[in-house]
N, CA, C and O atoms as a CHARMM CRD file, in Angstrom:
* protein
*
  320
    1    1 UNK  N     91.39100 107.28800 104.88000 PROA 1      0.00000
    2    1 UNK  CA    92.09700 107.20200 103.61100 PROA 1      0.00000
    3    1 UNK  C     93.12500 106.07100 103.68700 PROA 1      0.00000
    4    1 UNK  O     93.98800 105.96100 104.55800 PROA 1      0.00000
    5    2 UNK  N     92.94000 105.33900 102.77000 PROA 2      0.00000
    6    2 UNK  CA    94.06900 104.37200 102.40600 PROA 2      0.00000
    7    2 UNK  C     95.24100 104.36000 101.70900 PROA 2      0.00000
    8    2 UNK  O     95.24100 104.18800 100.49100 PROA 2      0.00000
    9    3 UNK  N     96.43300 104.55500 102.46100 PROA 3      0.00000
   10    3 UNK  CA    97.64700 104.23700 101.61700 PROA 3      0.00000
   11    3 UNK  C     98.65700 103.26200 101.19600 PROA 3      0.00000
   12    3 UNK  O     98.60400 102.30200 101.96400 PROA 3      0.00000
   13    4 UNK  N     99.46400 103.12500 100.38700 PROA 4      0.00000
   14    4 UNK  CA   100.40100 101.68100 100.32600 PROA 4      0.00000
   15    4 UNK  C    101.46200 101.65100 101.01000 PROA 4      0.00000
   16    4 UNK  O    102.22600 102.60600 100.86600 PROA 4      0.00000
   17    5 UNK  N    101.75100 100.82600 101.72700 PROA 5      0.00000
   18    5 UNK  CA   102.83100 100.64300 102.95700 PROA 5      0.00000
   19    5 UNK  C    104.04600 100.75300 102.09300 PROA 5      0.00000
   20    5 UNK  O    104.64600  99.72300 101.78800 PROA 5      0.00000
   21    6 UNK  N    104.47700 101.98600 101.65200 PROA 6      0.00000
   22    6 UNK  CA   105.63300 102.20800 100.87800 PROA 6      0.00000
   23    6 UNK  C    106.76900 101.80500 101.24300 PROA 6      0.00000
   24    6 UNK  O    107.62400 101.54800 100.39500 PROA 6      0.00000
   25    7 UNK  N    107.04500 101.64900 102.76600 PROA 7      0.00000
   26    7 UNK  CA   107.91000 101.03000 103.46900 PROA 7      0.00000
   27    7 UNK  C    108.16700  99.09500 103.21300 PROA 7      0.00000
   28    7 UNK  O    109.15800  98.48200 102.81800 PROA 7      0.00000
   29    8 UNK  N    107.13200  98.72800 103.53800 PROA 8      0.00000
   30    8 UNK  CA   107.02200  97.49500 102.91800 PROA 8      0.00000
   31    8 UNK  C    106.92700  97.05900 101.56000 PROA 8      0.00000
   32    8 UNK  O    107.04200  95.86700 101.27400 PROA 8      0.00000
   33    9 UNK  N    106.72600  97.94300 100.71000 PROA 9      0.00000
   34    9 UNK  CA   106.36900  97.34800  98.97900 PROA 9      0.00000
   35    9 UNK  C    108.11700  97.72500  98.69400 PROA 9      0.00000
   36    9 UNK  O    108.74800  97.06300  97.86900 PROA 9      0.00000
   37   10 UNK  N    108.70100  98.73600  99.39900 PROA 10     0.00000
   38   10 UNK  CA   110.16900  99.11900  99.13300 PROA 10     0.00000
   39   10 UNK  C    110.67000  97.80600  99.62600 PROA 10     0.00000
   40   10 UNK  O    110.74000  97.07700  98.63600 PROA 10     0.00000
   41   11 UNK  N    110.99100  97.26500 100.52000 PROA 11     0.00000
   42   11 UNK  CA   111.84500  95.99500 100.94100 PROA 11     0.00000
   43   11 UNK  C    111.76700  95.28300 100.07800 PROA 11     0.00000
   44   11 UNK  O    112.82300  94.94500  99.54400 PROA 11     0.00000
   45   12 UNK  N    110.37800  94.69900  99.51800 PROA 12     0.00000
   46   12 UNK  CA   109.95000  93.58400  98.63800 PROA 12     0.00000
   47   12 UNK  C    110.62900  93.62700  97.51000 PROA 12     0.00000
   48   12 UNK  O    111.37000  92.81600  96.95600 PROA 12     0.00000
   49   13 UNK  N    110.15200  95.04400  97.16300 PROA 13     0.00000
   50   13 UNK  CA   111.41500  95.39800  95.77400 PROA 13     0.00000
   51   13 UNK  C    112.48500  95.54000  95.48400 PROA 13     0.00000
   52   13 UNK  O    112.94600  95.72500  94.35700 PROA 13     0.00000
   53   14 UNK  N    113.18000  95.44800  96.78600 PROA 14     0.00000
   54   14 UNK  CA   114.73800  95.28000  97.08800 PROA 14     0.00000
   55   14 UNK  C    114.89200  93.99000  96.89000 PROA 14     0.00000
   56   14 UNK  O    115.36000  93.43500  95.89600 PROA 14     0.00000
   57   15 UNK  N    114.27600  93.28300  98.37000 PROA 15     0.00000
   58   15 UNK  CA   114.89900  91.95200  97.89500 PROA 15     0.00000
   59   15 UNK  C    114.73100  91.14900  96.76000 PROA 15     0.00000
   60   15 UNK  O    115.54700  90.25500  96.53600 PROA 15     0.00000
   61   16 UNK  N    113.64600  91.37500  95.90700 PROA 16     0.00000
   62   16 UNK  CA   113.31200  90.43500  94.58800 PROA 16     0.00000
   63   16 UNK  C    114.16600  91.19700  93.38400 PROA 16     0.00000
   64   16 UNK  O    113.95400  90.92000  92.20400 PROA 16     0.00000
   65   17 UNK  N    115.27700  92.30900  93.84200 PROA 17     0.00000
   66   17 UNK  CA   115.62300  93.27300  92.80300 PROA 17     0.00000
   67   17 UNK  C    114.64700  93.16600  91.95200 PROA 17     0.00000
   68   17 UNK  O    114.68900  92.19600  91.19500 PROA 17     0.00000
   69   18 UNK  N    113.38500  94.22500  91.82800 PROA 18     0.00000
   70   18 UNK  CA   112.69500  94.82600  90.88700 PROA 18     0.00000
   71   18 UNK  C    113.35700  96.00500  90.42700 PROA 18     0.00000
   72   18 UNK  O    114.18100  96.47200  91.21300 PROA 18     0.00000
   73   19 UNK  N    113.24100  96.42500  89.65400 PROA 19     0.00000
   74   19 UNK  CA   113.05300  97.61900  88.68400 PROA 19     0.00000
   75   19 UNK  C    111.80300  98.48900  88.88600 PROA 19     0.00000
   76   19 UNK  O    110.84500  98.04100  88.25400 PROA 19     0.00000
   77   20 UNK  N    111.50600  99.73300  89.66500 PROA 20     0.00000
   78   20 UNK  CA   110.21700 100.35300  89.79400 PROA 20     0.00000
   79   20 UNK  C    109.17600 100.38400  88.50800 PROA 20     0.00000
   80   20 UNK  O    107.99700 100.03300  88.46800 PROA 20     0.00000
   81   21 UNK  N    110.25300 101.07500  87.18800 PROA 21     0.00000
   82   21 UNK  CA   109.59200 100.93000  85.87900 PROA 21     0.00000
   83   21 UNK  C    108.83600  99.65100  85.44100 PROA 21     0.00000
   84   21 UNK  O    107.68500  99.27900  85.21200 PROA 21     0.00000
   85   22 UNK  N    109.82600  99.28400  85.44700 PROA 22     0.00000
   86   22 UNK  CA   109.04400  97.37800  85.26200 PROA 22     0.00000
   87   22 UNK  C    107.69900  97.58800  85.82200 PROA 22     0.00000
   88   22 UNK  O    106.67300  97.83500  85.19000 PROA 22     0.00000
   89   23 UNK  N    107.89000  97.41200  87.51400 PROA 23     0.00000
   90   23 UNK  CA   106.49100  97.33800  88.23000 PROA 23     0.00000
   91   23 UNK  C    105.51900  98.32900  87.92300 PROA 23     0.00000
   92   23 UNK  O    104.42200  98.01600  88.38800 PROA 23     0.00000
   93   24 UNK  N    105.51900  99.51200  87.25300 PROA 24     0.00000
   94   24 UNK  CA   104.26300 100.15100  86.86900 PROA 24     0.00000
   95   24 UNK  C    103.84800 100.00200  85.77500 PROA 24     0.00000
   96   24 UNK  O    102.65200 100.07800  85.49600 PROA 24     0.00000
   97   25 UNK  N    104.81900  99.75000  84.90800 PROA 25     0.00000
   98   25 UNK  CA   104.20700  98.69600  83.24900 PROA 25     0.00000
   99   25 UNK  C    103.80500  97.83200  83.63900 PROA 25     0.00000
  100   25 UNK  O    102.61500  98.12800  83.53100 PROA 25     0.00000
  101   26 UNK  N    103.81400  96.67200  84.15200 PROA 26     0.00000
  102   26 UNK  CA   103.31400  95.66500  84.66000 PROA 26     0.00000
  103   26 UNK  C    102.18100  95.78300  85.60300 PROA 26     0.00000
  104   26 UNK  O    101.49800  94.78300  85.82100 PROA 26     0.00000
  105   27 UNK  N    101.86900  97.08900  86.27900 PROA 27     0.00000
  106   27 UNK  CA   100.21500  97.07500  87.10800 PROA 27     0.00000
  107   27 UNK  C     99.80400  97.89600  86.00900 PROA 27     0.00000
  108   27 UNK  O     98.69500  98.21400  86.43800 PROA 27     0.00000
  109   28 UNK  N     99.90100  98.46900  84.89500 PROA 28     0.00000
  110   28 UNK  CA    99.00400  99.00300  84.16000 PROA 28     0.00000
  111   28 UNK  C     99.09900 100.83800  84.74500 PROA 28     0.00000
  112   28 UNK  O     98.13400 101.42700  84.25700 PROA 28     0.00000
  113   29 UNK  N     99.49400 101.27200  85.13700 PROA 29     0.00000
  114   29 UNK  CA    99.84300 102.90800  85.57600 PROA 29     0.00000
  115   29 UNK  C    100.24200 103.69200  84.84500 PROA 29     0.00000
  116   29 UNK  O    101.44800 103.49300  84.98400 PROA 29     0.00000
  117   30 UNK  N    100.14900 104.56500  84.04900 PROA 30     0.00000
  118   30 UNK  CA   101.10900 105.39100  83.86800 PROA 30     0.00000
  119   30 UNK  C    102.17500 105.88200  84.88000 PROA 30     0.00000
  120   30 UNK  O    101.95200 106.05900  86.07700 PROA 30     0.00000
  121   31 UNK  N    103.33100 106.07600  84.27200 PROA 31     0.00000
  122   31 UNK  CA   104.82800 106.72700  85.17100 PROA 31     0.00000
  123   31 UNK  C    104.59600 107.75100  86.18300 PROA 31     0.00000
  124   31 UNK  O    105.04700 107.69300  87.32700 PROA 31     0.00000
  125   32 UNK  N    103.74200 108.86200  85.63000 PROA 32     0.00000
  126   32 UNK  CA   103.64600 109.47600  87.08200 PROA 32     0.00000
  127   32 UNK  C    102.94400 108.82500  88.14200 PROA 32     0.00000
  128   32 UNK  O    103.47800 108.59000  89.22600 PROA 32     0.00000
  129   33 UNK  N    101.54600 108.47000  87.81500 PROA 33     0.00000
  130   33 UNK  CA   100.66200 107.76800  88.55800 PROA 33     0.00000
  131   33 UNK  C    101.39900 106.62600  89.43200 PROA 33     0.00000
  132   33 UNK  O    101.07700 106.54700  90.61700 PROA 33     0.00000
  133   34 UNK  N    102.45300 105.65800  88.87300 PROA 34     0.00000
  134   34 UNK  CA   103.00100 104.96900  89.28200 PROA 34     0.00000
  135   34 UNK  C    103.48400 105.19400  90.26600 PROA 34     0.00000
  136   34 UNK  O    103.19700 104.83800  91.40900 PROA 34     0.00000
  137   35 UNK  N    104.85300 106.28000  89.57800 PROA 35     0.00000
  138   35 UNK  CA   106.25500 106.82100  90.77600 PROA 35     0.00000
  139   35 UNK  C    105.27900 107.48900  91.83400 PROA 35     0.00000
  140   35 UNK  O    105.58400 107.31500  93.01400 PROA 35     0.00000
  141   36 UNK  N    103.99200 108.33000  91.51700 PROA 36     0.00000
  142   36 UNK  CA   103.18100 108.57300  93.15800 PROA 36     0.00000
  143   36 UNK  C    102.88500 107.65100  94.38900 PROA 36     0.00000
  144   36 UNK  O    103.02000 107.80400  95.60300 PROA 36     0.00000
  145   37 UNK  N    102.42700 106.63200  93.59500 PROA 37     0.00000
  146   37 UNK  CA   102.39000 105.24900  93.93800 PROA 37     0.00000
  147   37 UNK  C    103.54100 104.75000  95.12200 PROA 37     0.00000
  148   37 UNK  O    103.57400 104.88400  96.34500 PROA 37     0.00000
  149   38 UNK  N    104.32700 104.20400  94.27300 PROA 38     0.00000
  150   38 UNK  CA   105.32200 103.78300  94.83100 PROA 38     0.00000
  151   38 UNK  C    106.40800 104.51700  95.84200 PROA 38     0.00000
  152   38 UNK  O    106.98000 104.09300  96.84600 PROA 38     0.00000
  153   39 UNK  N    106.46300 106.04000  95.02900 PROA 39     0.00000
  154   39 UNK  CA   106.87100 106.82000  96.38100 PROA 39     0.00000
  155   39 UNK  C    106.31200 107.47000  97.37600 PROA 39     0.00000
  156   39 UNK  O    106.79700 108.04800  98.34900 PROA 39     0.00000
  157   40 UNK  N    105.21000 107.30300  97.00900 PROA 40     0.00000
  158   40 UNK  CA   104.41100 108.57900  98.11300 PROA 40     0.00000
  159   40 UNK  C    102.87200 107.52600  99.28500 PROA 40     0.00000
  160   40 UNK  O    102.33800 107.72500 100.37600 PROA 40     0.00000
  161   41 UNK  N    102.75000 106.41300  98.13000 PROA 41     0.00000
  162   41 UNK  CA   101.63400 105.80900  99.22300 PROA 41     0.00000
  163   41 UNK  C    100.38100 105.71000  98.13100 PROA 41     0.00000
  164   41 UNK  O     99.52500 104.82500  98.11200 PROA 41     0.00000
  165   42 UNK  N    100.49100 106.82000  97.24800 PROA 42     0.00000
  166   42 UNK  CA    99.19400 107.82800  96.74400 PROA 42     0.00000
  167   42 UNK  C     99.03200 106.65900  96.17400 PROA 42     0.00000
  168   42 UNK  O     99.92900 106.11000  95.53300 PROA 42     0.00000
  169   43 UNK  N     97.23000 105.90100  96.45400 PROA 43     0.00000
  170   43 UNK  CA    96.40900 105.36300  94.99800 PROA 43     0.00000
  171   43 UNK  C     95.90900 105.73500  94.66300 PROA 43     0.00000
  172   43 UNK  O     95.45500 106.72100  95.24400 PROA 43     0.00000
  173   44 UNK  N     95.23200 105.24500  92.85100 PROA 44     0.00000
  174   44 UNK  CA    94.34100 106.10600  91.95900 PROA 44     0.00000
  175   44 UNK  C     93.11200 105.87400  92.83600 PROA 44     0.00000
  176   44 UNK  O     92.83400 105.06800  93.72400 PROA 44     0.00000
  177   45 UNK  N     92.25300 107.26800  92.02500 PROA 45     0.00000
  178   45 UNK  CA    91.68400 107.56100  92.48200 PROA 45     0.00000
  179   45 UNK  C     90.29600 106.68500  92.48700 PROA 45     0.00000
  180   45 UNK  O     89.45700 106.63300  93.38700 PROA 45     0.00000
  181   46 UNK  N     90.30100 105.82200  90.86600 PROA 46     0.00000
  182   46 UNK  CA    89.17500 105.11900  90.20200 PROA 46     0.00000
  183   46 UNK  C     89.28700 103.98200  90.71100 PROA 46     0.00000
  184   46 UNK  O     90.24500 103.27400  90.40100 PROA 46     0.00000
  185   47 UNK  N     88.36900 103.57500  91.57100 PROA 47     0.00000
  186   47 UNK  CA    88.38000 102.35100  92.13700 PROA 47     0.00000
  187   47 UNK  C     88.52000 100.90600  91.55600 PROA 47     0.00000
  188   47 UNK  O     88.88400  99.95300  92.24500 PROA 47     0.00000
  189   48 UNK  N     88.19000 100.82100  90.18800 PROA 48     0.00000
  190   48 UNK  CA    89.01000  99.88700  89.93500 PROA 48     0.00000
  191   48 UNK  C     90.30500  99.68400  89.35100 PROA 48     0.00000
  192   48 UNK  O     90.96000  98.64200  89.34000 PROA 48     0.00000
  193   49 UNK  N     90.59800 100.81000  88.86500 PROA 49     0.00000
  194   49 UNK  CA    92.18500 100.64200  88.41400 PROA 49     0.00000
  195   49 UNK  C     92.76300 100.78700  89.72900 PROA 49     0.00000
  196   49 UNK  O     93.99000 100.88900  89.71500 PROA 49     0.00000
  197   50 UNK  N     92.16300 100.82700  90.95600 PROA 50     0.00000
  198   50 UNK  CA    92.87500 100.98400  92.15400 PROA 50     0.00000
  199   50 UNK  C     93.12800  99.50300  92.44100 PROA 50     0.00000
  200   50 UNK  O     94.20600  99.04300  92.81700 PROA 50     0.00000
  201   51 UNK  N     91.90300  98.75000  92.19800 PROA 51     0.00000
  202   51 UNK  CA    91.76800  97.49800  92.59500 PROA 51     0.00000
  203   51 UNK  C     92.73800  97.03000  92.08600 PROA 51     0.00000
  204   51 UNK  O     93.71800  96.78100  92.78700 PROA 51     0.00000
  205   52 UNK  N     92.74100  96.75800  90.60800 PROA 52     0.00000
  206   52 UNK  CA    93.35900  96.28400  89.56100 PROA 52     0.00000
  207   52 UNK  C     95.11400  96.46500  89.81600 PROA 52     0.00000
  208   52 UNK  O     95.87700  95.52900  89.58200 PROA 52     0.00000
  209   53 UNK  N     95.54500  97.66400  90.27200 PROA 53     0.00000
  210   53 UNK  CA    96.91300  97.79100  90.54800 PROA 53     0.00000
  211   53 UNK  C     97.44400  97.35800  91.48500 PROA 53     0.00000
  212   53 UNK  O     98.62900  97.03300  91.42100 PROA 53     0.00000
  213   54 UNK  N     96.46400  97.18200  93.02600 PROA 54     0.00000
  214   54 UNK  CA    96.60700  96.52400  94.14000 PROA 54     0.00000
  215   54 UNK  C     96.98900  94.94000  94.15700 PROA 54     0.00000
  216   54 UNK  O     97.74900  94.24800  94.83500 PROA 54     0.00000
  217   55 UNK  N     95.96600  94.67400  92.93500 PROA 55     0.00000
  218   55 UNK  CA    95.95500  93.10600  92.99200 PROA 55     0.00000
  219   55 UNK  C     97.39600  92.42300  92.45900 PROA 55     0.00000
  220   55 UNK  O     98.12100  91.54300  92.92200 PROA 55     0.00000
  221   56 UNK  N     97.46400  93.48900  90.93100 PROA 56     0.00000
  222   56 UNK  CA    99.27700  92.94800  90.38900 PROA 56     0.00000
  223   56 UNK  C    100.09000  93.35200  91.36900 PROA 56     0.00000
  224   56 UNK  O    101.08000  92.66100  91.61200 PROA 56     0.00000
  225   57 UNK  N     99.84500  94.51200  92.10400 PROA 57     0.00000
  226   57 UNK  CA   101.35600  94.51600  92.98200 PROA 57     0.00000
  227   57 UNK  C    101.80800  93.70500  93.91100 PROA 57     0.00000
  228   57 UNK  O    102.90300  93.31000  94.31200 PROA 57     0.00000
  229   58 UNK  N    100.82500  93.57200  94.12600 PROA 58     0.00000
  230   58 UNK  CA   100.51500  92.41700  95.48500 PROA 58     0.00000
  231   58 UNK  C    101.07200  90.96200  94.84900 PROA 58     0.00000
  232   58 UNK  O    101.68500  90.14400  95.53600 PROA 58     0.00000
  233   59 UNK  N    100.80400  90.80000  93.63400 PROA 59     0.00000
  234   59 UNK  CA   100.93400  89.41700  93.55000 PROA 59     0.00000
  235   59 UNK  C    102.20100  89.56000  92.73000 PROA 59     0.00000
  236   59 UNK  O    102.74800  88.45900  92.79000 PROA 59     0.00000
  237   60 UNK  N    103.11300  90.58900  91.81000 PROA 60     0.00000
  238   60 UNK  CA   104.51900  90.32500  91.88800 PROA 60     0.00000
  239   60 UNK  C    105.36300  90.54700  92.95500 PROA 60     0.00000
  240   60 UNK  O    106.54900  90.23100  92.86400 PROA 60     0.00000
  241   61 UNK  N    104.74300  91.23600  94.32700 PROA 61     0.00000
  242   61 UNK  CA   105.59000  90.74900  95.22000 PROA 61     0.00000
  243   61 UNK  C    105.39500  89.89800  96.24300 PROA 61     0.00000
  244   61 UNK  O    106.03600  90.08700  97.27700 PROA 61     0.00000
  245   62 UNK  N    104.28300  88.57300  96.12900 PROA 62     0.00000
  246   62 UNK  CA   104.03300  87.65300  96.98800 PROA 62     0.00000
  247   62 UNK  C    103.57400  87.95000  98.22700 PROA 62     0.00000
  248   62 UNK  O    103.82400  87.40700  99.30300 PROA 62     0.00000
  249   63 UNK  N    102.92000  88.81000  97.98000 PROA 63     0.00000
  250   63 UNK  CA   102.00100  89.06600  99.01700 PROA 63     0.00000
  251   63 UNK  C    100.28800  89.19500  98.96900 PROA 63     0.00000
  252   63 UNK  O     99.71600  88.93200  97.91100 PROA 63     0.00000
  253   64 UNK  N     99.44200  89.64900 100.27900 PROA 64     0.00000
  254   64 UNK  CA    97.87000  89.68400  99.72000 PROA 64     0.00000
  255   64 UNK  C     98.18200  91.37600  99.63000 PROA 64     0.00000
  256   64 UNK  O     99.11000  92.11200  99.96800 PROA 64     0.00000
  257   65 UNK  N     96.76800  91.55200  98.93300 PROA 65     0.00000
  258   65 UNK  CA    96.53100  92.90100  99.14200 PROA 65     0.00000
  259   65 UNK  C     96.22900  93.39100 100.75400 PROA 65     0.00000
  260   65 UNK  O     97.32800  93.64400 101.24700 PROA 65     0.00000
  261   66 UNK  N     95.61700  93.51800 101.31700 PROA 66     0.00000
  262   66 UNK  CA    95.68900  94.08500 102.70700 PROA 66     0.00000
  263   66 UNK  C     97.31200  93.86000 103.36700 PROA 66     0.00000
  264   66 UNK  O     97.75600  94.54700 104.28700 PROA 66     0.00000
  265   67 UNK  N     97.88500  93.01500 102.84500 PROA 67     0.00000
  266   67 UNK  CA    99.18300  93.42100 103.72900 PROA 67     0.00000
  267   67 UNK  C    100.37300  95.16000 103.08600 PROA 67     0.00000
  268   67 UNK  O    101.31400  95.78300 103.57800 PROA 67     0.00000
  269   68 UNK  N     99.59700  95.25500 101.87100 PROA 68     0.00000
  270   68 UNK  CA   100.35100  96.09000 101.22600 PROA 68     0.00000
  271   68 UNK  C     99.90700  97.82900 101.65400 PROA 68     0.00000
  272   68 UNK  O    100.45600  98.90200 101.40200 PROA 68     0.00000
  273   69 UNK  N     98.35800  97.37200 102.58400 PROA 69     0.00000
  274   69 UNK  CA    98.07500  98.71200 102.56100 PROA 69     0.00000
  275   69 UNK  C     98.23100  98.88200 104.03000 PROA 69     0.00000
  276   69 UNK  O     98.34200  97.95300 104.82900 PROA 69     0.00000
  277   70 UNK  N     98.23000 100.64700 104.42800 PROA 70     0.00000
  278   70 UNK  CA    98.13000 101.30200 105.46100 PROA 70     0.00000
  279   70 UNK  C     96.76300 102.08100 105.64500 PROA 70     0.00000
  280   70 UNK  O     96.28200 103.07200 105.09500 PROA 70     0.00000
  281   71 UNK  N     96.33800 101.22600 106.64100 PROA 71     0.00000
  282   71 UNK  CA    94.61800 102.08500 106.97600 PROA 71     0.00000
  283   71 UNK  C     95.06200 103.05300 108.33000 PROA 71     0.00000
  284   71 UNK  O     96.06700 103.17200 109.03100 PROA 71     0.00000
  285   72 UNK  N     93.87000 103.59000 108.27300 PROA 72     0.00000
  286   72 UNK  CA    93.89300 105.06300 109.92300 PROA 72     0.00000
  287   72 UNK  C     93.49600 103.82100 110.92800 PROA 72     0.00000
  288   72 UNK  O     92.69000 102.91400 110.72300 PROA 72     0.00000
  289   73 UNK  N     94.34700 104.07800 112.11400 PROA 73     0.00000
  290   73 UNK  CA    94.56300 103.11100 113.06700 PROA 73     0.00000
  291   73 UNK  C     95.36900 101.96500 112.82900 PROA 73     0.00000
  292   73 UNK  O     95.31600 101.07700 113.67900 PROA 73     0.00000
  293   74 UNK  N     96.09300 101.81100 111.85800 PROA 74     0.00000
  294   74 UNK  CA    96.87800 100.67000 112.00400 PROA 74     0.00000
  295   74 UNK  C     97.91900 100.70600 112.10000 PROA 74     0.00000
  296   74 UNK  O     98.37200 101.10900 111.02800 PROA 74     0.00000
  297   75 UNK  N     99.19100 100.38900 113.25100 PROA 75     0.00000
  298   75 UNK  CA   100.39200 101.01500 112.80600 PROA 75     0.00000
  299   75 UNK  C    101.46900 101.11000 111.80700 PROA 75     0.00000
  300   75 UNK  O    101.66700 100.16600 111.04200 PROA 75     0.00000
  301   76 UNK  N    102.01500 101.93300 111.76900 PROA 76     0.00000
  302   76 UNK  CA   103.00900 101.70700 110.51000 PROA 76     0.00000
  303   76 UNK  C    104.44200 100.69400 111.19400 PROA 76     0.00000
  304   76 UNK  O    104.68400 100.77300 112.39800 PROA 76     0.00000
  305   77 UNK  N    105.14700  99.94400 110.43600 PROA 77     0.00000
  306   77 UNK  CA   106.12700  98.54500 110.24600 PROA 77     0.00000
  307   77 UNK  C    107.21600  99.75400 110.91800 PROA 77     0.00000
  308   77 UNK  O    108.31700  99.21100 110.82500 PROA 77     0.00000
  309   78 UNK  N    107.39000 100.92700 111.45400 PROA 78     0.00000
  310   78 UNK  CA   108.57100 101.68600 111.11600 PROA 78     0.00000
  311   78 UNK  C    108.83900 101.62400 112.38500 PROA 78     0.00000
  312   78 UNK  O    108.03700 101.82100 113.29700 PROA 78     0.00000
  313   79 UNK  N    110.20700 101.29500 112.49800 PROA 79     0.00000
  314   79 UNK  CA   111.07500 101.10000 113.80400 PROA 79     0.00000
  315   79 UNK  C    112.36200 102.26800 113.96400 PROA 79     0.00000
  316   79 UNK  O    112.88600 102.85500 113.01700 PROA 79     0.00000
  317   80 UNK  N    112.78500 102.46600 115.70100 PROA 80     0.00000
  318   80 UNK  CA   113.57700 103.27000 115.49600 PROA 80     0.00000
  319   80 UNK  C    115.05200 102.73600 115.06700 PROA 80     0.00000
  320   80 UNK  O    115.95500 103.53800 114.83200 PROA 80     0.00000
């Protein structure tokens, strides 16, 4: 299962001061779907609005998509 490096999409959105709201109007989400999103990791389930949300998030915060996600076996960015 694939999740979004919530840890990393959080920094990005710090330093570029985003607005979370903003960023889920802007990938096309509804608010809950979003705030799951963004707080929890959780993507939709429909593979292309998965795609589709991956691709805007990724690209308002200057990054690719694979850097945004967390696959099984890869470690997580989290330090003590």
């Amino acid at each position: 299962m694939t999740l979004l490096d919530i840890e990393l999409v959080q920094q990005r959105i710090d330093e570029k001061g985003l607005r979370k709201d903003w960023i889920i109007n802007q990938i096309g989400l509804k608010k809950t779907a979003g705030h799951m999103m963004l707080r929890d990791g959780l993507l939709p389930k429909d593979p292309s609005r998965k795609e589709e949300a991956l691709k805007k998030l990724a690209s308002i915060l200057g990054l690719e998509v694979p850097q945004i996600l967390l696959t099984p076996g890869r470690p997580s960015r989290r330090t003590a």
